[in-house]
N, C-alpha and C positions, 0 to 999 in steps of 0.2 A: 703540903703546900707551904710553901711561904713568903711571905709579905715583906711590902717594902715600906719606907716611914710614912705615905700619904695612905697607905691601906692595901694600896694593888696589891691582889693576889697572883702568883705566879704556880698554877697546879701541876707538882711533881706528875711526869708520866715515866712509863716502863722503858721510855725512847729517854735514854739520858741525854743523847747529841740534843737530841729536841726541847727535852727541859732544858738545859744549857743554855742554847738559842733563845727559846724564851726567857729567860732568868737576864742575859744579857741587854738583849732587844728591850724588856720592862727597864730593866735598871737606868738604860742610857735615856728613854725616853722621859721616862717619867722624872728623871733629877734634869734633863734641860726645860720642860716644863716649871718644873719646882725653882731651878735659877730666873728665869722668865717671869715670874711672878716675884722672887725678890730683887731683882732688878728694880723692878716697876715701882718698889719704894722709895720715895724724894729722897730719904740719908743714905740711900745702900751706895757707898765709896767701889765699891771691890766690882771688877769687872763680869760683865757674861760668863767668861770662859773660865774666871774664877772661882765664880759660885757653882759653875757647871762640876767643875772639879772638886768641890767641896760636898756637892750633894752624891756625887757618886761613890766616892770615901765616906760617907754617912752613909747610905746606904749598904754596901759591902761592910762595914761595920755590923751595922743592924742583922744584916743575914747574915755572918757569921756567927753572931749572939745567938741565930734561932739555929743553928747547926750544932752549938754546943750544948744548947738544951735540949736539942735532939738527941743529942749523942745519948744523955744519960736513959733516953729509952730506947730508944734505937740504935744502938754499938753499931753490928753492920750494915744498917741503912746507912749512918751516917759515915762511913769511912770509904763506902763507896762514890760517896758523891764528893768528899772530897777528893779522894782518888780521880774521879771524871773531871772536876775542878782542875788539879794540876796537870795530868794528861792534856785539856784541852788548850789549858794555857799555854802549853808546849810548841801544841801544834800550830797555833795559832802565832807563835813568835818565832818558828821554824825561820820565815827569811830574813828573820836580826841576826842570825849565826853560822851565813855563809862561810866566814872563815874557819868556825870550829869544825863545821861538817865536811868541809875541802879538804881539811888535815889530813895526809898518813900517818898510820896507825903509829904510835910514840911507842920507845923501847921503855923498856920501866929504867932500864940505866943510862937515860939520856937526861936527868935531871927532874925537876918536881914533879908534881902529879896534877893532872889535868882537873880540874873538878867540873 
C-alpha cells in the first residue's frame, strides 16, 4: 500500500492498470483538496493552480520515498511497479509524439540518433 502526505492510502492490487489508476485519481484528488484548504489562508500569495502543482510534486515526492524503501525489501516488487510507472506514462503521453511515431524508419547513416 502506499500513502500520500494527508494519510490516504492507495491499496496495491495484482491489477497494476488499476492500482495506477487509483494511485493517480488519489494523488490529483487529494493535492486539489490539500491546495483548497491552503488557499483559504488570509497570507497564501500563490495561486490555486499553484499550490495544486506543488502538492502534486510533494506528493510524487513522498511516493517515490516509499518506493525506494520498498526497494530494499522488495527488489522485484519494486521494479515492477516502476516499470508500470514508465510504461504507463508512455502510453499515456502517446498523442504529445505524433510527429516521432509519423517518422520513417531513419537509416543509421542519415545522421544522429534518434533517442
Amino acid at each position: 500500500m502506499i500513502k500520500l502526505l494527508n494519510g490516504f492510502e492507495v491499496k496495491y492490487t495484482e491489477d497494476f492498470d488499476k492500482f495506477f489508476q487509483n494511485l493517480l485519481e488519489a494523488i490529483i484528488y487529494e493535492s486539489k483538496q490539500a491546495s483548497i484548504i491552503k488557499k483559504s489562508v488570509p497570507d497564501e500569495k500563490k495561486s490555486e493552480k499553484d499550490l495544486l502543482l506543488q502538492e502534486i510534486m510533494d506528493n510524487c515526492i513522498y511516493v517515490t520515498h516509499q518506493l525506494f524503501t520498498l526497494y530494499s525489501t522488495n527488489e522485484k516488487f519494486t521494479k515492477f511497479i516502476m516499470t508500470g510507472f514508465i510504461f504507463n506514462s508512455i502510453i499515456l503521453s502517446l498523442s504529445n509524439f505524433t510527429d516521432i511515431l509519423n517518422q520513417k524508419d531513419l537509416k543509421d547513416d542519415e545522421g544522429d540518433t534518434l533517442h
